[in-house]
C-alpha positions as CSV (number, residue, x, y, z in Angstrom):
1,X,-19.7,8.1,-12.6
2,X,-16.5,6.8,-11.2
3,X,-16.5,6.1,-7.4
4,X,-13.0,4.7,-6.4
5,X,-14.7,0.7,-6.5
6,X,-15.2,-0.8,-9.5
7,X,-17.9,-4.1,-8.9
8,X,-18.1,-6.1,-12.2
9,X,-20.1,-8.7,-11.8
10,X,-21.9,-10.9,-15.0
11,X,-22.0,-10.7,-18.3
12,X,-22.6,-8.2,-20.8
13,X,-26.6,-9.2,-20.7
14,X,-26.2,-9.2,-16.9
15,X,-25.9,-5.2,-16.3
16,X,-26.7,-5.1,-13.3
17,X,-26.3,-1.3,-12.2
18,X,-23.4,-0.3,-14.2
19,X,-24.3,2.4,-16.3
20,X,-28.0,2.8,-14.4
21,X,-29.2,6.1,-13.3
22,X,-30.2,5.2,-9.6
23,X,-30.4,9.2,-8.5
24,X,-31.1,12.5,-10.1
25,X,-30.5,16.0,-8.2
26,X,-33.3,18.3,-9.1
27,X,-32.5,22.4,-8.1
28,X,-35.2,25.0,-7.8
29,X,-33.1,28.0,-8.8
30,X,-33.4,30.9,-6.3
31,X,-35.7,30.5,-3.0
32,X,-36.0,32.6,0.3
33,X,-34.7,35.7,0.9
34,X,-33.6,35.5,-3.0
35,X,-36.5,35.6,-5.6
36,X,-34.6,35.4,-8.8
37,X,-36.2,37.1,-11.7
38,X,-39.1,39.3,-10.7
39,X,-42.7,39.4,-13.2
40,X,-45.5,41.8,-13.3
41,X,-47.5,39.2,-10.6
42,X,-45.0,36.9,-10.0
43,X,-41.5,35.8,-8.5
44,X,-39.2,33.0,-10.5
45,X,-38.7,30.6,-7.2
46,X,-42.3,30.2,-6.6
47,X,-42.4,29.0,-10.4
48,X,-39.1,26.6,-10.4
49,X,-40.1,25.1,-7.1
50,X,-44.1,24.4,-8.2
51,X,-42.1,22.6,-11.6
52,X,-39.4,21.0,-10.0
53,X,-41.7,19.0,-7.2
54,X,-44.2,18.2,-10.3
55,X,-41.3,16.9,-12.3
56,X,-39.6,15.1,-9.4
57,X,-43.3,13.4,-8.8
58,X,-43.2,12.5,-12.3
59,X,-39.7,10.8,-12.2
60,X,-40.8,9.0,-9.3
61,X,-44.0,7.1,-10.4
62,X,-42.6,6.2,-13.6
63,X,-38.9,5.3,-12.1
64,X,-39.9,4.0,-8.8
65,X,-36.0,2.6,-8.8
66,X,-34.6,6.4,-9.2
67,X,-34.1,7.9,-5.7
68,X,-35.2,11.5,-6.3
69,X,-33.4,14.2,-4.3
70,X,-34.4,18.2,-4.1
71,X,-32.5,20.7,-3.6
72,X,-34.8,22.7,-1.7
73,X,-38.8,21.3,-1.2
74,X,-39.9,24.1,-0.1
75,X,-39.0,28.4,0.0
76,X,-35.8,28.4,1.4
77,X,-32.4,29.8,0.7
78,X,-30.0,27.5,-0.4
79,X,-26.1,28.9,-1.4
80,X,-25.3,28.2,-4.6
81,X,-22.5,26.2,-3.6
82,X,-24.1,24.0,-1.2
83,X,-27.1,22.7,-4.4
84,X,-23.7,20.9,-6.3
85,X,-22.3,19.3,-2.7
86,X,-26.1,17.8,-2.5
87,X,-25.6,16.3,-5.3
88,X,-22.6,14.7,-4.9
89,X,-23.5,14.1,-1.5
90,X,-26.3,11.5,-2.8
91,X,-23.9,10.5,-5.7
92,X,-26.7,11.6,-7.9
93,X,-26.6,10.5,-11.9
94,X,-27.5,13.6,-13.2
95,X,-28.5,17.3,-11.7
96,X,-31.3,19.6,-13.4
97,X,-31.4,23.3,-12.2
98,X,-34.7,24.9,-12.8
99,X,-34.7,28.3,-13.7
100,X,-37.5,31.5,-15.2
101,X,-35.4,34.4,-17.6
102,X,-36.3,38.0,-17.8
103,X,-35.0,40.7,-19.8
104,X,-35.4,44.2,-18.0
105,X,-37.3,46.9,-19.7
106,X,-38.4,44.0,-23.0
107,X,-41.3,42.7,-23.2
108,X,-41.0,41.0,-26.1
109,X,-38.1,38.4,-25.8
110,X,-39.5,35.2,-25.5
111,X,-38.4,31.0,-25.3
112,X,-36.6,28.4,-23.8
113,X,-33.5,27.6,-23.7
114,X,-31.5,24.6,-22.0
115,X,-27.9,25.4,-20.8
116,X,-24.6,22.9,-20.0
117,X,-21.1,24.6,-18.2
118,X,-18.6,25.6,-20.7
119,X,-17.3,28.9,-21.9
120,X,-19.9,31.3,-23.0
121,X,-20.0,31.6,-26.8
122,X,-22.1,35.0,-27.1
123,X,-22.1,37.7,-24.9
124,X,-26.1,37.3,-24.6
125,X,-25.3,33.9,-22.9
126,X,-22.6,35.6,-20.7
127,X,-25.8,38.3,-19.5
128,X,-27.8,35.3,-18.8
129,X,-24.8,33.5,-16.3
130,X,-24.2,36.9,-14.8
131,X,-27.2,37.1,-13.9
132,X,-28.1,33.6,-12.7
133,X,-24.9,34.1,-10.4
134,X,-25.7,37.2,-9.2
135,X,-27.4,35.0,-6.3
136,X,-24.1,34.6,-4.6
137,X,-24.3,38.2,-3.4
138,X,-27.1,37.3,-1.0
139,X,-24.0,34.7,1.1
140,X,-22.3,36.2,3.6
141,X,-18.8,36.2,2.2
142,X,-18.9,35.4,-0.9
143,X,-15.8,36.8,-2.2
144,X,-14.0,34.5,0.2
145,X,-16.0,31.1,-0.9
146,X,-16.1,31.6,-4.2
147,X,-12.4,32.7,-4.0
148,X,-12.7,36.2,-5.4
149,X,-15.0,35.3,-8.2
150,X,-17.5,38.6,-9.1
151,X,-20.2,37.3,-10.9
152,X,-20.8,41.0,-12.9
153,X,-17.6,41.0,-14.5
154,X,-16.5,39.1,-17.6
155,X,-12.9,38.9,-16.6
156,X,-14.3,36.2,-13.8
157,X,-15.7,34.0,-16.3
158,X,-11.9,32.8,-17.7
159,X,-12.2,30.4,-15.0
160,X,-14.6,28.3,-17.2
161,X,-12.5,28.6,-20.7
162,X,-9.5,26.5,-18.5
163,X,-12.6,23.7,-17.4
164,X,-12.4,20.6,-18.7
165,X,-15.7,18.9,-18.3
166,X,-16.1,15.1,-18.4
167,X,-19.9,15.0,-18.3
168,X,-20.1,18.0,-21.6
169,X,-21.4,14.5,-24.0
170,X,-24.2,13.2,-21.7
171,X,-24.8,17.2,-20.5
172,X,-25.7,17.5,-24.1
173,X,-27.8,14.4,-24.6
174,X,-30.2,15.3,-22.1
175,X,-30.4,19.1,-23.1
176,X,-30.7,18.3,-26.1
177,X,-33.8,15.9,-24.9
178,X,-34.9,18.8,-22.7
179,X,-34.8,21.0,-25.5
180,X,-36.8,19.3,-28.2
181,X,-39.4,18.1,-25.6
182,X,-40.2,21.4,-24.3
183,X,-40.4,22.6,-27.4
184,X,-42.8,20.3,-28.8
185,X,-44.9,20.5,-25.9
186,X,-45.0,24.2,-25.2
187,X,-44.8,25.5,-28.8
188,X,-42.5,28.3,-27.3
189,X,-39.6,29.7,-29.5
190,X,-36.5,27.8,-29.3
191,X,-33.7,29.3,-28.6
192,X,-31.4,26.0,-28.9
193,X,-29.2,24.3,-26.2
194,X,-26.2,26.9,-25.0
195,X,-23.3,26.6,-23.4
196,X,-22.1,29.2,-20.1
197,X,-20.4,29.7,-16.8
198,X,-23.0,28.7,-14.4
199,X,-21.5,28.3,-10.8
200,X,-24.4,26.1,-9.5
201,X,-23.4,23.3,-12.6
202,X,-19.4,24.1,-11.8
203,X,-18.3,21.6,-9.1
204,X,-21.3,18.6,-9.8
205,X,-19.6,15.3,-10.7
206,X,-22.0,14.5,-12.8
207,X,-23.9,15.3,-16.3
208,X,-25.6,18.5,-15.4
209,X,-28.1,20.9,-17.0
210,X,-29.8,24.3,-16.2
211,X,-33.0,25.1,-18.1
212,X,-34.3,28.3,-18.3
213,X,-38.0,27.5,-18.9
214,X,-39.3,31.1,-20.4
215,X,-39.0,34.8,-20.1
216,X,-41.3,35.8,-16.5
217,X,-41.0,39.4,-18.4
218,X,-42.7,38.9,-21.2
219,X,-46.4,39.4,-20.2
220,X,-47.6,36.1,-22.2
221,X,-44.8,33.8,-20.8
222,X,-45.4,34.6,-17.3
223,X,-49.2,33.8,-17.3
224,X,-48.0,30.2,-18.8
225,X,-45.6,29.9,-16.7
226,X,-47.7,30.8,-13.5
227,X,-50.7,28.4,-14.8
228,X,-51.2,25.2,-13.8
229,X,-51.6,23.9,-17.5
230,X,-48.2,25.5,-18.1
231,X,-46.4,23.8,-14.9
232,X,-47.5,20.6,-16.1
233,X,-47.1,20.7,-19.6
234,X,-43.3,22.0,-18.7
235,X,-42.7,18.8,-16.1
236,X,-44.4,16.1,-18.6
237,X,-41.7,17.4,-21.1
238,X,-38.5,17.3,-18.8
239,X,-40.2,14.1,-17.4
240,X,-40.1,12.7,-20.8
241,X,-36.9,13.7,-21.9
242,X,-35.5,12.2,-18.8
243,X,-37.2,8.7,-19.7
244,X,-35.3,9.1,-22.8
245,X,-32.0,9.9,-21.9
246,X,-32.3,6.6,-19.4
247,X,-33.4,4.5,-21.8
248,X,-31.0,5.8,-24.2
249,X,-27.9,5.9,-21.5
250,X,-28.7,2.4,-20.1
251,X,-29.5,0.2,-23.2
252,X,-26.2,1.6,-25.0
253,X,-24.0,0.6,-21.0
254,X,-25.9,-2.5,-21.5
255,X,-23.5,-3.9,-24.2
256,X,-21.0,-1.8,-24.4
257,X,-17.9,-3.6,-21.2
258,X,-17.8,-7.4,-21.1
259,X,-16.6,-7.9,-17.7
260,X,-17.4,-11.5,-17.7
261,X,-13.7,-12.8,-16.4
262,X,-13.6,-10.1,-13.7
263,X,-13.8,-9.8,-10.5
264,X,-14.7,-6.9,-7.8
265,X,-11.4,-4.8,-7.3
266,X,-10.8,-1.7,-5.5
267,X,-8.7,1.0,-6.8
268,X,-4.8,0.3,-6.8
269,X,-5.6,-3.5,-7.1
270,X,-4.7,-5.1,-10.5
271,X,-7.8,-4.5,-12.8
272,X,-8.5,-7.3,-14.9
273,X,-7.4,-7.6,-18.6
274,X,-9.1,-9.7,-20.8
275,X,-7.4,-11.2,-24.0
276,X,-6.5,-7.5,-25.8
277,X,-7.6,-7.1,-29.5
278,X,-7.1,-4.0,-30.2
279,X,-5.9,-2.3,-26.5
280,X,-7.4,0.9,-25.0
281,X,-7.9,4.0,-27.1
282,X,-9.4,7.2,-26.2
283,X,-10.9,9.1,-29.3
284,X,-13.8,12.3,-30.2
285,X,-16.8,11.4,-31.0
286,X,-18.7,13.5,-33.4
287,X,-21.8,11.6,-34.2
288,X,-23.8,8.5,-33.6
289,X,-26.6,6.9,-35.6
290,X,-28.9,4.1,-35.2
291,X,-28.7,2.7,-38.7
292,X,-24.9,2.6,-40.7
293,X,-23.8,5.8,-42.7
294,X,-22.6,4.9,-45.7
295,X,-21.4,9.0,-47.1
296,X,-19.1,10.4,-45.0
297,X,-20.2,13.7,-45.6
298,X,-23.1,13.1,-43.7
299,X,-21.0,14.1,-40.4
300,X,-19.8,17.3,-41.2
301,X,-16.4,16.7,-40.5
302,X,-13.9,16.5,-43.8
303,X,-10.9,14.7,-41.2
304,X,-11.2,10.6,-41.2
305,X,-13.6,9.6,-39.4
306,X,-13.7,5.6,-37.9
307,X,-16.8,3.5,-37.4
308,X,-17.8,1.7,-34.0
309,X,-21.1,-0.5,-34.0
310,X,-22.5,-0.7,-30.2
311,X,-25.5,-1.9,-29.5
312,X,-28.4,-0.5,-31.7
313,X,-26.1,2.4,-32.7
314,X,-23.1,3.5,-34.8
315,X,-20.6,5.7,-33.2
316,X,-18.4,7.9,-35.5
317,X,-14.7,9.2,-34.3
318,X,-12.0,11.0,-35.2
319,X,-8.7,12.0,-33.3
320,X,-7.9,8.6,-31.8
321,X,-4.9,9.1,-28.7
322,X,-3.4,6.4,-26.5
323,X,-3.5,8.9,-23.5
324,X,-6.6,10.9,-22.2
325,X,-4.2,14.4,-22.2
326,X,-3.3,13.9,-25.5
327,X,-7.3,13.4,-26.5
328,X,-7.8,16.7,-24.8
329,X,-5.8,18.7,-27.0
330,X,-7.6,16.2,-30.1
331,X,-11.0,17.8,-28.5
332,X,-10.1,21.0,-28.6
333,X,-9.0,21.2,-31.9
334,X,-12.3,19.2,-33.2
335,X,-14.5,21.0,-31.2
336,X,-14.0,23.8,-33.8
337,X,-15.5,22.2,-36.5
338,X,-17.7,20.2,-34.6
339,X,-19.7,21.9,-32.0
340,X,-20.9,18.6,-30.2
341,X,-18.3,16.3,-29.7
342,X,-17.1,14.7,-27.0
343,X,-14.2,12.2,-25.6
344,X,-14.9,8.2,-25.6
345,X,-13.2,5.9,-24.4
346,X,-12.7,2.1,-26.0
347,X,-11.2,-1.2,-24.5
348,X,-11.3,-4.2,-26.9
349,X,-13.8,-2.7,-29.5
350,X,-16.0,-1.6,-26.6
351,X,-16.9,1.4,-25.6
352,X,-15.9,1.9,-21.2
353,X,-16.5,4.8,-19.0
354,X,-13.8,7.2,-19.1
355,X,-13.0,6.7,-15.2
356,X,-12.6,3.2,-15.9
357,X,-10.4,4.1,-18.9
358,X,-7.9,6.3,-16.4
359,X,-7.0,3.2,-14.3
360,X,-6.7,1.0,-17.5
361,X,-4.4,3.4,-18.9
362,X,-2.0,3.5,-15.6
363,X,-2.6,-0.5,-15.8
364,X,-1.7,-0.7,-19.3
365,X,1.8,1.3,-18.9
């Protein structure tokens, strides 16, 4: 996450914290005068705050380096858009909003499912955002500071089709961790990684998730859910899943910028520029691998497709663009054939953050 200094210090093998996850933001959905989804014996922000102070413990004793910062810690009301301004508050690394489903009246709908912002695809994953942001009705006001937005009408939700989101590739990464964990672990259906309008993820500057852990009306769910079995099974999972994203996130940063003939800067000082080999690109990445593909059909994507070896992975791209705009527009024509893409940038054959890339490219002019 780009924070207006950039401090490069070392070599490649001497990271230090760039590209680290010091701070993750986790949200009990719901709390106080607003109970979320109600059961047959239970409410959903008793469950998401009993998982999300069992996951935080979690995070903590294996990551004693990763500050870990609530939400709420207890039942309280918290508007929705005050849980993304404590995120950014405490420059968090990544935000994790807990949440319990329920279908009214259907007993028998049942899974988990892990959710990123972006433009609902299905109307069933529209009903699940409208309901989720139904919440803002308990504010005072809420018309006025979420500037006329009505969470129980569709024509609100265009808002998110005109969002371009810079964290969608690591937002994926992790619910996709989230995803397979909890699956593996629970043994509950799986009802895939989504994307949707969710205010609470809207305005976080940073990758950001919202799980929705089960369905609190379907009788056999909400007894799992309400055990203590269940609560821990469902933290050792996103626990895990965060371990992995880390690892993953921090030994790919590791080797990807050689900042070795730099110095600390500040923003609107001259960045420095190493001897250029191939200059800055920005391009869509639409897989990764940690061992070379050799058939291009492999990718799912008929277009050329480039190689990049980083690290202990190989990163395949398409739609290379000198600009960040103009890799927009790429995106948005790729992203029809491939779902999971996402835009990278490259300096030299490395792969940089895209933040970094912006003040390159005004650099570079």
């Amino acid at each position: 996450m780009f924070l207006g200094m950039l401090s490069f210090e070392g070599t490649v093998c001497a990271q230090e914290s760039y590209g680290k996850i010091k701070c993750i933001c986790i949200d009990a959905g719901h709390g106080g005068k607003d109970p979320g989804c109600v059961g047959k014996v239970s409410y959903e922000k008793n469950i998401t705050l009993k998982v999300a102070l069992k996951v935080g413990k979690l995070i903590r004793e294996k990551h004693p380096d990763v500050k870990v910062v609530y939400t709420r810690d207890k039942d309280v009301f918290i508007e929705l858009g005050e849980r993304g301004k404590i995120a950014n508050k405490h420059k968090a690394d990544l935000f994790m909003s807990l949440h319990v489903n329920a279908v009214p009246n259907n007993k028998s709908v049942s899974g988990i499912e892990t959710y990123v912002l972006g433009l609902h695809k299905t109307e069933a994953n529209l009903k699940v955002a409208m309901k989720e942001n139904e919440v803002i009705k308990y504010e005072d006001d809420y018309s006025v500071k979420y500037s006329g937005f009505d969470p129980s009408r569709a024509e609100s939700y265009i808002i998110f089709s005109m969002m371009q989101n810079l964290y969608l590739g690591n937002s994926l990464r992790i619910a996709g961790f989230v995803q397979d964990e909890l699956i593996s672990a629970t043994h509950n259906a799986d009802r895939s990684v989504r994307q949707a309008g969710y205010l609470v993820l809207k305005d976080v500057a940073m990758p950001a998730i919202l799980i929705e852990m089960g369905f609190i009306s379907n009788p056999e769910e909400e007894r799992f859910l309400n055990t203590a079995d269940g609560q821990n099974k469902i933290a050792r999972s996103v626990a895990k899943a965060f371990t992995a994203y880390k690892e993953e996130l921090e030994r790919n940063s590791a080797v990807l910028v050689d900042h070795s003939d730099e110095t600390e800067q500040e923003e609107g000082e001259k960045v420095g520029t190493p001897e250029r080999t191939d200059g800055l690109f920005y391009a869509v990445q639409i897989a990764s691998a940690s061992s070379k593909i050799k058939d291009a059909g492999e990718l799912g994507y008929s277009g050329q497709v480039s190689e990049l070896k980083t690290a202990d992975r190989y990163r395949y791209y398409t739609g290379k663009a000198d600009s960040y705009e103009e890799v927009l527009q790429n995106l948005e024509r790729i992203r029809k054939k491939v779902k999971d893409c996402f835009v990278i940038a490259v300096y030299n054959g490395k792969l940089i953050k895209i933040g970094e890339a912006k003040i390159l490219e005004k650099k570079l002019k």
